[in-house]
N, C-alpha and C positions, 0 to 999 in steps of 0.2 A: 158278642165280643165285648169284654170288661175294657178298658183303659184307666191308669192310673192319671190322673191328674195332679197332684200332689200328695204326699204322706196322709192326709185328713180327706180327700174326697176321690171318689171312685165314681166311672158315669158310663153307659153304656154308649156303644157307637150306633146299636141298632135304636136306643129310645134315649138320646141325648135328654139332660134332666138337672142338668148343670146349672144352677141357681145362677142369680146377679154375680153376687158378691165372691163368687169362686169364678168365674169368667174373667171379671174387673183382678183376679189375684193372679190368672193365667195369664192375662192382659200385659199386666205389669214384671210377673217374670218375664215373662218374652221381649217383654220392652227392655227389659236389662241385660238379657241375653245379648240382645241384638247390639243394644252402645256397646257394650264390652267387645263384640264380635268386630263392629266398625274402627274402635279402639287399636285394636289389633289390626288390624288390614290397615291404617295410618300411620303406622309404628312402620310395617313392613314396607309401606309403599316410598316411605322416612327414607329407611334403609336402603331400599333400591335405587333410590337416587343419590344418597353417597356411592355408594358402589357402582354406578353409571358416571358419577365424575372421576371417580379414583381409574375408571377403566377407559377414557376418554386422556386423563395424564399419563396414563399407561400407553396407551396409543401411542401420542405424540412424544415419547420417549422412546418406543422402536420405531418411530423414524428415524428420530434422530440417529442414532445407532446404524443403523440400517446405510444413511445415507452417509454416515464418516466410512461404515464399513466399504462401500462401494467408492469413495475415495481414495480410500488407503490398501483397498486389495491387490492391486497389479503392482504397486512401488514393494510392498510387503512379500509378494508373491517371489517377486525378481531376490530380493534382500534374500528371501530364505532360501533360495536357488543357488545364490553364489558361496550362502556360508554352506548350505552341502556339499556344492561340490569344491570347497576351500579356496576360489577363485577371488577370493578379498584380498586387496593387496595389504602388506605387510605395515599395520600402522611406524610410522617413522621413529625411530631413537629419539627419547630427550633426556636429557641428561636430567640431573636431577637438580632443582635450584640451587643454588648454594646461598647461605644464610652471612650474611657480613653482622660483624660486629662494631 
């Protein structure tokens, strides 16, 4: 079995034959492979903790919610109850100000 190593050196797996100085070149790609690779996963891990705070203020804003809806559900519930069935009484006549000069 051949394996490519880079564009200039070829080496077998069965009679490995890979010089210093192409080992030290594999070395060193990989070496940069890898920051790059860590690079990346610290960016992402970045990311996940904004988006762990964003959904943490998201949180405590459907409580909030949650807990006025559970407040105001049965005053609201009743309210929508008596304008269907028109059971509101007739807000009162007022006349209309009159303007003096």
């Amino acid at each position: 079995m051949w394996v490519r190593a880079n564009a200039n050196h070829v080496f077998s797996m069965d009679k490995p034959t890979m010089d210093a100085e192409s080992l030290e070149h594999l070395e060193h790609r990989l070496t940069l492979r890898l920051d790059a690779i860590e690079a990346k996963l610290d960016a992402i891990l970045a990311h996940l903790q904004c988006t762990s705070d964003g959904v943490s203020r998201m949180n405590g804003h459907i409580d909030f919610v949650e807990g006025v809806y559970d407040t105001l559900r049965h005053p609201l519930s009743r309210l929508t109850g008596l304008v269907r069935r028109r059971e509101l009484p007739e807000p009162p006549d007022r006349a209309a100000p009159q303007l003096t000069a």
